[in-house]
Every structure is written in C-alpha cells, then in structure tokens.
The first five atom37 places (N, CA, C, CB, O) and aatype in JSON, in Angstrom:
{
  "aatype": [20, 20, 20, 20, 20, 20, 20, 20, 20, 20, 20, 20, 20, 20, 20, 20, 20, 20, 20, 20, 20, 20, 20, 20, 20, 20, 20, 20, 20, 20, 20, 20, 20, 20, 20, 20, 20, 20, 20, 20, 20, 20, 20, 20, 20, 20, 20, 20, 20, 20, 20, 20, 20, 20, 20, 20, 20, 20, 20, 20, 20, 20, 20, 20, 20, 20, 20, 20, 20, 20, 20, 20, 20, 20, 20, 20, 20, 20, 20, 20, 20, 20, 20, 20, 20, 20, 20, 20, 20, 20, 20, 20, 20, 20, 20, 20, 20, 20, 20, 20, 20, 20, 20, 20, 20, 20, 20, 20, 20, 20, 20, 20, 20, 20, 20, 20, 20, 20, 20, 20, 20, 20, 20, 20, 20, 20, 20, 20, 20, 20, 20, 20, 20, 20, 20, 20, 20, 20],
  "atom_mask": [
    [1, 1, 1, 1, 1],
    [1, 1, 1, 1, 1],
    [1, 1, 1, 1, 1],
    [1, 1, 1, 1, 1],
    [1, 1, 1, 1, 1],
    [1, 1, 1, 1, 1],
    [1, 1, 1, 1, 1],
    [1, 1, 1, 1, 1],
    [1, 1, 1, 1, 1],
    [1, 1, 1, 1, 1],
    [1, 1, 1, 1, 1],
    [1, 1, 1, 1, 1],
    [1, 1, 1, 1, 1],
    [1, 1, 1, 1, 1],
    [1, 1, 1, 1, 1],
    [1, 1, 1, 1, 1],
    [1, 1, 1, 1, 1],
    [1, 1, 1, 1, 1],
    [1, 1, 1, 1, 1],
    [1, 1, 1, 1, 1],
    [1, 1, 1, 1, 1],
    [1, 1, 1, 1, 1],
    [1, 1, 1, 1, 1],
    [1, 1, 1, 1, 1],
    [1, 1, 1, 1, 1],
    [1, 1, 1, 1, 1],
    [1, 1, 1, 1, 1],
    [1, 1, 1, 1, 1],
    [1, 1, 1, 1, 1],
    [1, 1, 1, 1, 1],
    [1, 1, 1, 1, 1],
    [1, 1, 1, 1, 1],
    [1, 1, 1, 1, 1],
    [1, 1, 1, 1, 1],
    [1, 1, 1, 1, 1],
    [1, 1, 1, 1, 1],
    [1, 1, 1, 1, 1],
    [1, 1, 1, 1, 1],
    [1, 1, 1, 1, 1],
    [1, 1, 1, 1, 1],
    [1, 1, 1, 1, 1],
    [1, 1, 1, 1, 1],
    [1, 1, 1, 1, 1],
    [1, 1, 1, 1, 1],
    [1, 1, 1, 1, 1],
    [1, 1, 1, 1, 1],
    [1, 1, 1, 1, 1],
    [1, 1, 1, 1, 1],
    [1, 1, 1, 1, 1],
    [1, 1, 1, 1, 1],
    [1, 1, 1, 1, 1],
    [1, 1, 1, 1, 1],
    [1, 1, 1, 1, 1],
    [1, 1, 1, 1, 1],
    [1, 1, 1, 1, 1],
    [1, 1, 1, 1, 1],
    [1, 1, 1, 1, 1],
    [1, 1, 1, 1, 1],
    [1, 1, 1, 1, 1],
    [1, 1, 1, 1, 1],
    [1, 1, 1, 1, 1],
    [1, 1, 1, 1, 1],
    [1, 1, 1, 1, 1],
    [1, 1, 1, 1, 1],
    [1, 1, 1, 1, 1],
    [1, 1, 1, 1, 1],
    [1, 1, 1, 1, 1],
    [1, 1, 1, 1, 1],
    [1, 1, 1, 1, 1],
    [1, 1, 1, 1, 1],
    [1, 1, 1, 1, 1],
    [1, 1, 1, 1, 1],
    [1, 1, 1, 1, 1],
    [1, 1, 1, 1, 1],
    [1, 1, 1, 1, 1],
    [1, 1, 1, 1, 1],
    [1, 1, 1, 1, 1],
    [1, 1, 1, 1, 1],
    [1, 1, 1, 1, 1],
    [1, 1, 1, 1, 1],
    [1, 1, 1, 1, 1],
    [1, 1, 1, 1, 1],
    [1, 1, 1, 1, 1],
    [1, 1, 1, 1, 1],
    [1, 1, 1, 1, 1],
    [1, 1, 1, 1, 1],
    [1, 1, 1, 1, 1],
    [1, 1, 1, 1, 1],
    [1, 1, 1, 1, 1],
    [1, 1, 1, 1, 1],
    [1, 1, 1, 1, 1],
    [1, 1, 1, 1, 1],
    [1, 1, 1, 1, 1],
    [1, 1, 1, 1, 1],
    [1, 1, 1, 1, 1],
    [1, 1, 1, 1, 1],
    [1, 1, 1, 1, 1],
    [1, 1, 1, 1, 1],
    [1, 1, 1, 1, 1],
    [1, 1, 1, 1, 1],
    [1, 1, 1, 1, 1],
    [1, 1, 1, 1, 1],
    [1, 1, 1, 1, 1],
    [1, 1, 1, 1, 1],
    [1, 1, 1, 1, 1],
    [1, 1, 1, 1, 1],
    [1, 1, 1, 1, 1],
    [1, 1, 1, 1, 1],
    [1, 1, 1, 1, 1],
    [1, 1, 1, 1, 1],
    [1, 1, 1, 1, 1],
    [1, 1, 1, 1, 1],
    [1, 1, 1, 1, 1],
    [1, 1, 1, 1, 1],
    [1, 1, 1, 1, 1],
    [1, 1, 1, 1, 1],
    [1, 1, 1, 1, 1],
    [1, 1, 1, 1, 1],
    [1, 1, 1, 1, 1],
    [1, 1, 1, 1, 1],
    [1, 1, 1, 1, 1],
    [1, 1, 1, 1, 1],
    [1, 1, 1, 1, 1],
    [1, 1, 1, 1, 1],
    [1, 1, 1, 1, 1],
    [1, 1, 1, 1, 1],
    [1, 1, 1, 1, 1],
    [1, 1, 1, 1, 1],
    [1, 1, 1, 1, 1],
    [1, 1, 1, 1, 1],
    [1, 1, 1, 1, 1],
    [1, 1, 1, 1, 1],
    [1, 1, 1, 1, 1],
    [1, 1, 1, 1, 1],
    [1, 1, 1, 1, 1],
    [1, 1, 1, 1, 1],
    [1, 1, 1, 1, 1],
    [1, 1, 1, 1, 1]
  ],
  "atom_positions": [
    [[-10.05, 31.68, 50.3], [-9.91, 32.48, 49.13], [-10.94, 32.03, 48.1], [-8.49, 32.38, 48.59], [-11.18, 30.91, 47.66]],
    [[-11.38, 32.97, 47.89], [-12.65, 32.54, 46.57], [-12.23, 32.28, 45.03], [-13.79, 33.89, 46.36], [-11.41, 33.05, 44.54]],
    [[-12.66, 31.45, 44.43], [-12.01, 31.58, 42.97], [-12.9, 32.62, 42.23], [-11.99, 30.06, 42.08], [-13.4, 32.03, 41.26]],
    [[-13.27, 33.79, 42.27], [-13.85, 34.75, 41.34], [-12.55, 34.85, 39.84], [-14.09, 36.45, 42.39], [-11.34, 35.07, 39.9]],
    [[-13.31, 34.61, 38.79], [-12.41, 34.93, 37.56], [-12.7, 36.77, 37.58], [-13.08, 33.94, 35.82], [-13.62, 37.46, 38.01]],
    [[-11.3, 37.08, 36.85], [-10.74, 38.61, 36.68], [-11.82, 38.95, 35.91], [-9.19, 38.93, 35.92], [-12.42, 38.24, 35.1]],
    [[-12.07, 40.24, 36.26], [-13.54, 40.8, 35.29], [-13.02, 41.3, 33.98], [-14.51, 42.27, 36.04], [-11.99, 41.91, 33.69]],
    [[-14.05, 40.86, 33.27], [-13.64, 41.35, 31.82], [-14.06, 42.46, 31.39], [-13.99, 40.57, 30.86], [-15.13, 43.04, 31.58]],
    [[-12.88, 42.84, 30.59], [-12.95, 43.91, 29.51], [-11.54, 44.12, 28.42], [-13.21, 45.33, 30.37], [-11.14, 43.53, 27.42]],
    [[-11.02, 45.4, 29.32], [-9.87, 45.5, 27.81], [-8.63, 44.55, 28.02], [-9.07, 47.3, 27.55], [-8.23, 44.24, 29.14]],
    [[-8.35, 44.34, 27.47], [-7.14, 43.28, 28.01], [-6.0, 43.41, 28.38], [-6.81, 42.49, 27.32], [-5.7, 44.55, 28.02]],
    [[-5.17, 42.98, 28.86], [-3.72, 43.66, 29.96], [-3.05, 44.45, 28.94], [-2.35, 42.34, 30.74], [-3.15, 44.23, 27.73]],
    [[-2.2, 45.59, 29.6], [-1.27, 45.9, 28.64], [-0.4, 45.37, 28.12], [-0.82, 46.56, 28.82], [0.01, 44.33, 28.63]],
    [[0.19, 45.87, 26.96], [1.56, 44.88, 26.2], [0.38, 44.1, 25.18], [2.72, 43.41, 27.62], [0.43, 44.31, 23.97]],
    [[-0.65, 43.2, 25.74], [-1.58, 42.44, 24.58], [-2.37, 43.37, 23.54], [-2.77, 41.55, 25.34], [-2.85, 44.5, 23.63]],
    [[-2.3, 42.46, 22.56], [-3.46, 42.74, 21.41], [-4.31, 41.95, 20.94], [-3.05, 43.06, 20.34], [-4.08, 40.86, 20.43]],
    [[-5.28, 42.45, 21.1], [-6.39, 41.15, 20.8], [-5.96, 40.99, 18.9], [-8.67, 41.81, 21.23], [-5.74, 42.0, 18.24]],
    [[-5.91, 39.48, 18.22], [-6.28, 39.07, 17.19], [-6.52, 39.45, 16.13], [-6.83, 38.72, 17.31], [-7.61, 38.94, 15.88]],
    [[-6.16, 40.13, 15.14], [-7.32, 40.35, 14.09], [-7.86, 39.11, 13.35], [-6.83, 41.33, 12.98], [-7.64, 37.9, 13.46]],
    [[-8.53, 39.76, 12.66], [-9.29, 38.27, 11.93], [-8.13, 37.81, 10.94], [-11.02, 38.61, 10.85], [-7.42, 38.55, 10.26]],
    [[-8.1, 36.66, 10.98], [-7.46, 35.89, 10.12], [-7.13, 35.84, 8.79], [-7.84, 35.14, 10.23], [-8.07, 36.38, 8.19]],
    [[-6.15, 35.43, 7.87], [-5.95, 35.57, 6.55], [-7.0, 34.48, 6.4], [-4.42, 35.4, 5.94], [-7.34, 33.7, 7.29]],
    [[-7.64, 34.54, 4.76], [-7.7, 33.63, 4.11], [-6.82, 32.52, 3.39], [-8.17, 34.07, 3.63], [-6.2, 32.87, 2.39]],
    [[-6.74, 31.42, 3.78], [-6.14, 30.39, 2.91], [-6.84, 29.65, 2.13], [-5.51, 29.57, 3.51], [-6.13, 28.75, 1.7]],
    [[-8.25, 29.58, 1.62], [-8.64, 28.76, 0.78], [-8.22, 28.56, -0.49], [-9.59, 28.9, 0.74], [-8.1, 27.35, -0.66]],
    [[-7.9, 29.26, -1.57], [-7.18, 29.46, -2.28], [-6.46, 28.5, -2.4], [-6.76, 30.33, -2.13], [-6.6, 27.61, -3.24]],
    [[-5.47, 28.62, -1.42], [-3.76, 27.79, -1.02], [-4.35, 26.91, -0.78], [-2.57, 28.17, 0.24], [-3.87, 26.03, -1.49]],
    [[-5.61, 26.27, 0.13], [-5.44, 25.17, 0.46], [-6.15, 23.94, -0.69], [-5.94, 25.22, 1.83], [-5.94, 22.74, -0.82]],
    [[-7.17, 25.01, -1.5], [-7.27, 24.0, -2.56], [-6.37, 23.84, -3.82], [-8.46, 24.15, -3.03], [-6.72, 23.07, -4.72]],
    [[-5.5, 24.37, -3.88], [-4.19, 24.16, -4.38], [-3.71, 23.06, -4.15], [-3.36, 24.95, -4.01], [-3.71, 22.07, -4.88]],
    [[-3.22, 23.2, -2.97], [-2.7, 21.58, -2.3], [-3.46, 20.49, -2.31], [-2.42, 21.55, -0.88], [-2.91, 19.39, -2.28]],
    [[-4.74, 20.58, -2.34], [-5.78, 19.29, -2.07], [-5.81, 19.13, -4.07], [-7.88, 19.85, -0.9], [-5.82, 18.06, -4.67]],
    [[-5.81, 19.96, -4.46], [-5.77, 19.4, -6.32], [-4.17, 19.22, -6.93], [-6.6, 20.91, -7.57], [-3.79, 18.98, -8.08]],
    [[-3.4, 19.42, -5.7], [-2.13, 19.07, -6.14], [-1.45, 17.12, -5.63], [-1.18, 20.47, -5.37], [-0.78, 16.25, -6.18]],
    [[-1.94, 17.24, -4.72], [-2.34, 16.22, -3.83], [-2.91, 14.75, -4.82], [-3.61, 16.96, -2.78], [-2.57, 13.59, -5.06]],
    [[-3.73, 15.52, -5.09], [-5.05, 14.83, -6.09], [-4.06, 14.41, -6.83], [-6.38, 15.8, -6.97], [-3.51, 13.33, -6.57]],
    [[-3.65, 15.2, -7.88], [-3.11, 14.89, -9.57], [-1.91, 13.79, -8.76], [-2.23, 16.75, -10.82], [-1.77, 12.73, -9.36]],
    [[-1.36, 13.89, -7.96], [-0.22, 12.75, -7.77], [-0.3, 11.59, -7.38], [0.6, 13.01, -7.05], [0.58, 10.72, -7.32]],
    [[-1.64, 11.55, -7.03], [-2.03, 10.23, -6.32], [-2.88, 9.76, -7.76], [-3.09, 10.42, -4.59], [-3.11, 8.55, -7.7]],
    [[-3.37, 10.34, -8.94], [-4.42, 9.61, -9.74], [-3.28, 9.72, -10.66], [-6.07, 10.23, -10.11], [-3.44, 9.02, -11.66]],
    [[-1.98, 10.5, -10.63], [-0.96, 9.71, -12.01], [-0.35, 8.68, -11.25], [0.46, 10.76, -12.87], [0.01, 7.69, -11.9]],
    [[-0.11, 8.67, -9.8], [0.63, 6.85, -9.74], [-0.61, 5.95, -9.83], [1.58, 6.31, -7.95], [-0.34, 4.75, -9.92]],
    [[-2.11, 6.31, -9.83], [-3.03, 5.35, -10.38], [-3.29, 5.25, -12.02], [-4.29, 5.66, -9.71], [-3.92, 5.99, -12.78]],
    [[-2.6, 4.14, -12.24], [-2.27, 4.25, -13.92], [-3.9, 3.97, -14.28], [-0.9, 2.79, -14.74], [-4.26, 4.55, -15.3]],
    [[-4.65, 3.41, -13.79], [-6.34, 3.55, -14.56], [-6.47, 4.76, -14.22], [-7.8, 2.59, -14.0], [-7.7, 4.76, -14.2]],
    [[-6.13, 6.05, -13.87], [-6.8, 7.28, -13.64], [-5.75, 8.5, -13.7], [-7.53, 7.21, -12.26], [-5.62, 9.54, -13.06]],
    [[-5.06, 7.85, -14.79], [-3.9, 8.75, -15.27], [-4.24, 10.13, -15.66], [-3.23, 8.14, -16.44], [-3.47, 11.04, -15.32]],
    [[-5.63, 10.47, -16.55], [-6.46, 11.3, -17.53], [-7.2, 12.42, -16.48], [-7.68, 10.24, -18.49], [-7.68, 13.5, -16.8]],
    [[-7.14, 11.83, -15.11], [-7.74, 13.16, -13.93], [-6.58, 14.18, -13.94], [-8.01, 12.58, -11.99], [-6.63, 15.39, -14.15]],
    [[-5.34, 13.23, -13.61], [-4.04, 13.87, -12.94], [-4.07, 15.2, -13.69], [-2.49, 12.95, -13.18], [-4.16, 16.24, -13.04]],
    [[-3.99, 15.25, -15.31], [-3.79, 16.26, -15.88], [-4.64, 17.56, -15.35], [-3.97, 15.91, -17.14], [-4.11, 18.29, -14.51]],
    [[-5.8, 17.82, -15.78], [-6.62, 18.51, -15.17], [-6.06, 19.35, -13.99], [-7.57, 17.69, -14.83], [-5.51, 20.45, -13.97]],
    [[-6.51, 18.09, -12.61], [-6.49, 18.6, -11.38], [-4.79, 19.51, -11.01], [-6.87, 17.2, -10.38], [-4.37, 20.41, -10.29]],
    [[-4.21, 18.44, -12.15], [-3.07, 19.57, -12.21], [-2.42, 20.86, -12.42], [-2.67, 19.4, -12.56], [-1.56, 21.6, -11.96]],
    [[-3.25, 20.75, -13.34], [-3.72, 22.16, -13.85], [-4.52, 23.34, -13.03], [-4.58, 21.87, -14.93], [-4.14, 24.51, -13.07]],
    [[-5.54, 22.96, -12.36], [-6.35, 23.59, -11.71], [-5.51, 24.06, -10.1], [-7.67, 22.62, -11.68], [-5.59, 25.1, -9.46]],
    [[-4.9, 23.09, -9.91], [-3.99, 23.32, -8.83], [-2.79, 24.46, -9.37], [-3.34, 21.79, -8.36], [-2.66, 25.31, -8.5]],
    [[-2.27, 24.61, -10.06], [-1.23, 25.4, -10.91], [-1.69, 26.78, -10.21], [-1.39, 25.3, -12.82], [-1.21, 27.54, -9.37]],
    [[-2.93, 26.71, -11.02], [-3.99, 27.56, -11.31], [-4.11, 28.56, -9.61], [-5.53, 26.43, -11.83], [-3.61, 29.6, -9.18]],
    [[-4.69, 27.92, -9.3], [-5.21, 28.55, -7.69], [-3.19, 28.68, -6.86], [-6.77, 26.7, -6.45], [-2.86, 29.64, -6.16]],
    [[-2.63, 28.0, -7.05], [-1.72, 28.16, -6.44], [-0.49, 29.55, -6.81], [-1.34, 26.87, -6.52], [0.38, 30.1, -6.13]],
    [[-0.98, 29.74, -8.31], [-0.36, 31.22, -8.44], [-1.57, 32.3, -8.19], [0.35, 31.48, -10.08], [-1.13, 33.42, -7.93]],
    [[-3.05, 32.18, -8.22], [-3.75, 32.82, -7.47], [-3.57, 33.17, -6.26], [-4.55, 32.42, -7.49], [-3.58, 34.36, -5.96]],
    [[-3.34, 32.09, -5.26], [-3.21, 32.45, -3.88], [-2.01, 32.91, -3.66], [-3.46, 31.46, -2.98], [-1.86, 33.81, -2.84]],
    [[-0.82, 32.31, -4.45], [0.74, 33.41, -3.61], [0.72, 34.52, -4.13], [2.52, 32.97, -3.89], [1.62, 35.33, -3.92]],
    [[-0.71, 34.89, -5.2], [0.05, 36.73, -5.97], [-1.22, 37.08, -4.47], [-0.61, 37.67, -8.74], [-0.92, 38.15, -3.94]],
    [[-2.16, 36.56, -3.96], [-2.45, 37.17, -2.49], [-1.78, 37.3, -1.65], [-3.16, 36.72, -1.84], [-1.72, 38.26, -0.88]],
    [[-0.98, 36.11, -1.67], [-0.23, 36.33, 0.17], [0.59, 37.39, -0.08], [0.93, 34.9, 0.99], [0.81, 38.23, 0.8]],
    [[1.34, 37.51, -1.8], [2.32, 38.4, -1.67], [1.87, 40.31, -1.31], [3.07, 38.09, -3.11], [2.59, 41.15, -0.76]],
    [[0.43, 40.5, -1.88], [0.08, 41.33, -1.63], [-0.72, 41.54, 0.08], [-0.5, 41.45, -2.76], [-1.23, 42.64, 0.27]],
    [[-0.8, 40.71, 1.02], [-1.25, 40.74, 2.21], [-2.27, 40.55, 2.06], [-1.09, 41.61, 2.9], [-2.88, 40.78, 3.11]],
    [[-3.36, 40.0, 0.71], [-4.79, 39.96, 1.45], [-5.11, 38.57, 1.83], [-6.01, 40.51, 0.53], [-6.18, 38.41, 2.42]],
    [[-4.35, 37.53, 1.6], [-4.38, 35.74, 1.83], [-3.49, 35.57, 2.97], [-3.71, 34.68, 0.41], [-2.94, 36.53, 3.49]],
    [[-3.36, 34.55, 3.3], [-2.39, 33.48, 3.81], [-2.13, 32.55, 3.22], [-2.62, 32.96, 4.8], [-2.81, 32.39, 2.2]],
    [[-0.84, 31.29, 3.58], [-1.13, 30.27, 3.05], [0.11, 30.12, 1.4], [-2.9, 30.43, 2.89], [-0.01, 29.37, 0.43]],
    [[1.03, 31.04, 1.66], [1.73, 31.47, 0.75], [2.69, 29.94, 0.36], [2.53, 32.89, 1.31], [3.06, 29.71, -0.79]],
    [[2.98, 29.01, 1.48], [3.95, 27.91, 1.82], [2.59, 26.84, 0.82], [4.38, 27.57, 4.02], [2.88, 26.11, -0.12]],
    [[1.69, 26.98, 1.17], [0.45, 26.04, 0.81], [0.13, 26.11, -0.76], [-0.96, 26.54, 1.69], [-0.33, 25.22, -1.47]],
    [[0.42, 27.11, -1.01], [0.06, 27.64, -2.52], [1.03, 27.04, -3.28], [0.09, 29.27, -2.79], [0.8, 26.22, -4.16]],
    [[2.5, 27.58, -2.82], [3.74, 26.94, -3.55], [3.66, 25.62, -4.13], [4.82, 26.83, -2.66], [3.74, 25.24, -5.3]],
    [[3.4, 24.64, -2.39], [3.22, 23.14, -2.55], [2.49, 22.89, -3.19], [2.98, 22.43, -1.68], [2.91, 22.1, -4.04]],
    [[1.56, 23.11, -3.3], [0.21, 22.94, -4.39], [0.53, 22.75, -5.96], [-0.77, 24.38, -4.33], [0.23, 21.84, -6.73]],
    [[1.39, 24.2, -6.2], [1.97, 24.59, -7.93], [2.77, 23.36, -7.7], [3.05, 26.37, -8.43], [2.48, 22.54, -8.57]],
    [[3.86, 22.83, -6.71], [4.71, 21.75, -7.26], [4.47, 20.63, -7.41], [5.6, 21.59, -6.78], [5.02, 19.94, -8.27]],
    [[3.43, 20.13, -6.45], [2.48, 18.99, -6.89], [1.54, 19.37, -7.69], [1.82, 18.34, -5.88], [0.56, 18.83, -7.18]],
    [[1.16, 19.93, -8.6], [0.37, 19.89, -9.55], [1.33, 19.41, -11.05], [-0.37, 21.35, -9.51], [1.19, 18.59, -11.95]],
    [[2.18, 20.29, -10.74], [3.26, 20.57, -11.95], [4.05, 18.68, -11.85], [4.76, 22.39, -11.38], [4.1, 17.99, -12.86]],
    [[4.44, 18.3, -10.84], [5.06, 16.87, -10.9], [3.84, 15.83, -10.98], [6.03, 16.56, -9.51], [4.12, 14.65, -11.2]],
    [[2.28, 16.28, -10.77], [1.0, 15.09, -11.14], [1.26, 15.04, -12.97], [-1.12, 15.86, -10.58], [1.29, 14.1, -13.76]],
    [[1.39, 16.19, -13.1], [0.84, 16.42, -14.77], [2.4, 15.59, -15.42], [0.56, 18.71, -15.43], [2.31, 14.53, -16.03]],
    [[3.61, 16.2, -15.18], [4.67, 15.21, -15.63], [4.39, 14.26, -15.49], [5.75, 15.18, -15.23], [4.26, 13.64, -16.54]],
    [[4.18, 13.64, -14.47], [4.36, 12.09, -13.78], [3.36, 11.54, -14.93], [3.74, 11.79, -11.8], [3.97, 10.68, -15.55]],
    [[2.21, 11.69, -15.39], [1.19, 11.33, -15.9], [1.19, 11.31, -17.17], [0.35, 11.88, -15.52], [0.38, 10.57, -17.73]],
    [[2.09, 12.11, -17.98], [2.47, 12.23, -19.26], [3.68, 10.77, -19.67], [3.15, 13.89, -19.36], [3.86, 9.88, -20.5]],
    [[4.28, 11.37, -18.38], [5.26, 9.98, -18.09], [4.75, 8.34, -18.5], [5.49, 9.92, -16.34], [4.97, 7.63, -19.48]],
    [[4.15, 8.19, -17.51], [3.73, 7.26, -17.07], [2.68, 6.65, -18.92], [2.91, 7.77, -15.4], [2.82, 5.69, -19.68]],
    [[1.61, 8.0, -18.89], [1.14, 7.31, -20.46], [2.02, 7.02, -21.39], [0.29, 8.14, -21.29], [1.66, 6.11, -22.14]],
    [[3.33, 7.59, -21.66], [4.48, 7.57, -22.69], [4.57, 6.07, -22.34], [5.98, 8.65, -22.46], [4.04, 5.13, -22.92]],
    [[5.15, 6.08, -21.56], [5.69, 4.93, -20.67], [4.84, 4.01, -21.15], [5.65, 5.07, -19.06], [5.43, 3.28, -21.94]],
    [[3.22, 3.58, -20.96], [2.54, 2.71, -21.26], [2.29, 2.59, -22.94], [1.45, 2.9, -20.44], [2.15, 1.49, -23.49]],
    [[2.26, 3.38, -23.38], [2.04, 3.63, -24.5], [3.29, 2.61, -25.38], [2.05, 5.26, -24.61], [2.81, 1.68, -26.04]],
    [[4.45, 2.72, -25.39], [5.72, 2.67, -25.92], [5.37, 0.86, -25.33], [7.21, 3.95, -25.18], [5.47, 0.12, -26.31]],
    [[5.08, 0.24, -24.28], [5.05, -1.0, -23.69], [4.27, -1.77, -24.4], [4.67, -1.01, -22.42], [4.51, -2.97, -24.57]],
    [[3.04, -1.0, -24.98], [1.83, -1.26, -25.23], [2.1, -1.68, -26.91], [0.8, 0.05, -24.81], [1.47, -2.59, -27.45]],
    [[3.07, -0.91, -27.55], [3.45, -1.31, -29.05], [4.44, -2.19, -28.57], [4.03, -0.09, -30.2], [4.2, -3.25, -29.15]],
    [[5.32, -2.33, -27.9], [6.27, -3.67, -27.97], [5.62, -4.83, -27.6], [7.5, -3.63, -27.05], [5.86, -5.96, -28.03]],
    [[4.79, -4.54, -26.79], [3.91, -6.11, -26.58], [3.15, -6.66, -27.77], [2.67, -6.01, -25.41], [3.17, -7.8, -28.24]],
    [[2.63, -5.82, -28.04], [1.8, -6.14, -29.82], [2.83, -6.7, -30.41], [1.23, -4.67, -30.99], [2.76, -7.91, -30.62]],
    [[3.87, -6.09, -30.75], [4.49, -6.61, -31.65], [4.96, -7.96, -31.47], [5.34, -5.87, -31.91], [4.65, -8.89, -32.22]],
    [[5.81, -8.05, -30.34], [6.25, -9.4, -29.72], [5.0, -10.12, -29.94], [6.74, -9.38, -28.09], [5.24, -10.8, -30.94]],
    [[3.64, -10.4, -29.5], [2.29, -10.99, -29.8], [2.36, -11.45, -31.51], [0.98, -9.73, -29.44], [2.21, -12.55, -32.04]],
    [[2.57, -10.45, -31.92], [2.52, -10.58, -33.62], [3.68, -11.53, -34.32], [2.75, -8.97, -34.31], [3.56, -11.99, -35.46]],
    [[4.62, -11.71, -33.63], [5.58, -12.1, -33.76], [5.55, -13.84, -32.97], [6.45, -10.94, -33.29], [6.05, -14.85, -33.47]],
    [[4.98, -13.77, -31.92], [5.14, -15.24, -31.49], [4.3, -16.01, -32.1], [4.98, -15.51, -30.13], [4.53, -17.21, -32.26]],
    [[2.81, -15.21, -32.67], [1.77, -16.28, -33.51], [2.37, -16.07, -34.86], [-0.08, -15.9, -33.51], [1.59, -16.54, -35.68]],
    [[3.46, -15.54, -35.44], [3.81, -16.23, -36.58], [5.1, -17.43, -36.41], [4.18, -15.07, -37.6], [5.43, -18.28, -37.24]],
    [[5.51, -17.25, -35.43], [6.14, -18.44, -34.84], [5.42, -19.82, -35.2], [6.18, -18.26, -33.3], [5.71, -20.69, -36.03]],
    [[4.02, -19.67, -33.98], [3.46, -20.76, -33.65], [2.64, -20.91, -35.53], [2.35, -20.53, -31.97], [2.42, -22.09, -35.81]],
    [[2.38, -20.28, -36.25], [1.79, -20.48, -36.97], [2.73, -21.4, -38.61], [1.15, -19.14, -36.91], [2.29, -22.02, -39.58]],
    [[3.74, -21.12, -38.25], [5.11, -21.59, -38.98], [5.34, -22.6, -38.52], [6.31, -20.86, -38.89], [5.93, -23.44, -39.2]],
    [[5.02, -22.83, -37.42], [5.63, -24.69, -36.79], [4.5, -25.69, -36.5], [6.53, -24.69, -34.99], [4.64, -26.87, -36.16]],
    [[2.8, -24.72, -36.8], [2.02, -25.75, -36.96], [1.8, -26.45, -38.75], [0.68, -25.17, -36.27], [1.5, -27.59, -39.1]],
    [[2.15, -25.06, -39.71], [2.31, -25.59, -41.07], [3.34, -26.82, -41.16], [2.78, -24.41, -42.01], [3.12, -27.86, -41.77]],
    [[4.66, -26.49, -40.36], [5.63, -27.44, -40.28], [5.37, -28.86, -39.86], [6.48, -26.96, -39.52], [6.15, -29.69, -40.33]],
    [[4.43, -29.27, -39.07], [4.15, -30.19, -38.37], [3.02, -30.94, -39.15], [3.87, -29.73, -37.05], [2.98, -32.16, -39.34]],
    [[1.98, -29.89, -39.63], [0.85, -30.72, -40.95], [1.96, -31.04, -42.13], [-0.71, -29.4, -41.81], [1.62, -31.86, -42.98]],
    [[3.25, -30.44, -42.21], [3.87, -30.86, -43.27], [4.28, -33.03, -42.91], [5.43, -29.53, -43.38], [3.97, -34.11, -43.42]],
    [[5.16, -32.51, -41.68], [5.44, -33.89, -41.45], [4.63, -35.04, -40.6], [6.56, -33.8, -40.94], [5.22, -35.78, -39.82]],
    [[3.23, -35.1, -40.82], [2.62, -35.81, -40.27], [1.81, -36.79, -41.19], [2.02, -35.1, -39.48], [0.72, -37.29, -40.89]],
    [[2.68, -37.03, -42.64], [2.3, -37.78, -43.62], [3.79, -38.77, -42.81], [2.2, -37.0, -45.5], [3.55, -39.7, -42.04]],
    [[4.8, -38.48, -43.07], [5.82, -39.15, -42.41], [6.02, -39.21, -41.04], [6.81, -38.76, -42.82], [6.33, -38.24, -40.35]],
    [[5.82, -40.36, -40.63], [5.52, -40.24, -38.72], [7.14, -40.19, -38.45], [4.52, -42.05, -37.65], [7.93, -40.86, -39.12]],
    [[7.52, -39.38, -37.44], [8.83, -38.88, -36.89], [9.24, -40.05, -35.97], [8.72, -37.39, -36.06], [10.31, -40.65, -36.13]],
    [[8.6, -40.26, -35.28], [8.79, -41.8, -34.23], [9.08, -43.03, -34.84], [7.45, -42.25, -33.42], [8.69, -43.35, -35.96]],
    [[9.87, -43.83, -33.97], [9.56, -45.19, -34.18], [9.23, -45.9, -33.34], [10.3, -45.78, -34.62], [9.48, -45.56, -32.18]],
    [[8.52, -47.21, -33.59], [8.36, -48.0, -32.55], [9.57, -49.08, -32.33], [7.05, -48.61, -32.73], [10.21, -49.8, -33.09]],
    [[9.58, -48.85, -30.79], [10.98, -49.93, -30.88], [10.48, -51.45, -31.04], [12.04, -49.87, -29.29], [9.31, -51.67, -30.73]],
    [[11.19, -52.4, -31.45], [10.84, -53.76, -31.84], [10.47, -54.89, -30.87], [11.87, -54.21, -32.53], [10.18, -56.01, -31.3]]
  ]
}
C-alpha cells in the first residue's frame, strides 16, 4: 500500500475552514499594563509608575471589551483582567504611599523626640560632672 496523502482542495463536508481571527491586542495590553501597575505598587521605590500604567490599562481595557462586545475584538476575559489589575495597581499604590507617608511623620517625630531626650541628659550630666557621682572604695 502506498502512503499517497489525500489530494487537496475543498475540505470534507460538515468542515469549515477558519476565518481569520479576532484581534486581541487591545486586551492583551491591558493585561500586560495591568500586570505592570501591580508589580511596581508592591515595588515601594516604583510606586509613581503603578499609577499611570494603571490608568492606561483601565484605559485599553474598556477599549477592548466595548470591541469584543460589539464582535470586532477578542479577548473580552483579557480586557476585564486588565481593568481589575489596573484599578487594584493604582489603589494598592495610593495605599501603600499613604501608608509610607503617615510612617514617615511618626518616625520624624519619634527622631525629634529621642534627641531631645539625649540632649536633656547630656545637659544633665555637664551639670553633674563638677560633683563626681562615684566613689572610690578605701
């Protein structure tokens, strides 16, 4: 028996060839700037991207689902994810600066507060160092 492949042309019945594909770019840079903003607000040095890319992700991600909803995109699941990680980068990041911010005045203060400590018990100490505190035992 010979292996000859079936000759081509239209294809069996019952099949349909493919059409061309939706677009998802849209959706998928949604997700890759949603992605983004959550990974640079848990990086507290790069808190100040999150916002943005969060935004921009928002952005494309109600772009691409008002496509899928009308049939000319794909990628409708991709778009969503995108808006919700964008929307939880930009909280998280507001968060997180509050958060540092609020840490950032209690530490000062406490700072401000322990050098008037130390600065009160070194006056105290030039006070009593005309009178020596020790004795020598005999």
């Amino acid at each position: 028996m010979s292996q000859i492949p079936p000759p081509m042309g239209t294809p069996p019945v019952g099949y349909q060839t493919p059409g061309p594909s939706k677009s998802q770019g849209l959706a998928i840079g949604a997700l890759i700037c949603g992605i983004l903003s959550l990974v640079t607000a848990l990086a507290v040095c790069l808190w100040f991207l999150s916002i943005p890319l969060g935004v921009v992700a928002i952005i494309l991600g109600v772009m691409a689902g008002g496509k899928a909803k009308r049939g000319e995109a794909g990628g409708a699941g991709l778009a969503k994810t995108g808006m919700i990680l964008g929307i939880v980068g930009i909280v998280l990041s507001i968060v997180i600066f509050a958060g540092c911010r609020v840490a950032g005045t209690k530490l000062q203060q406490e700072i401000e507060r322990q050098q008037k400590i130390l600065e009160e018990q070194q006056r105290g100490q030039g006070d009593s160092s005309a009178t020596p505190t020790t004795t020598e035992a005999p």
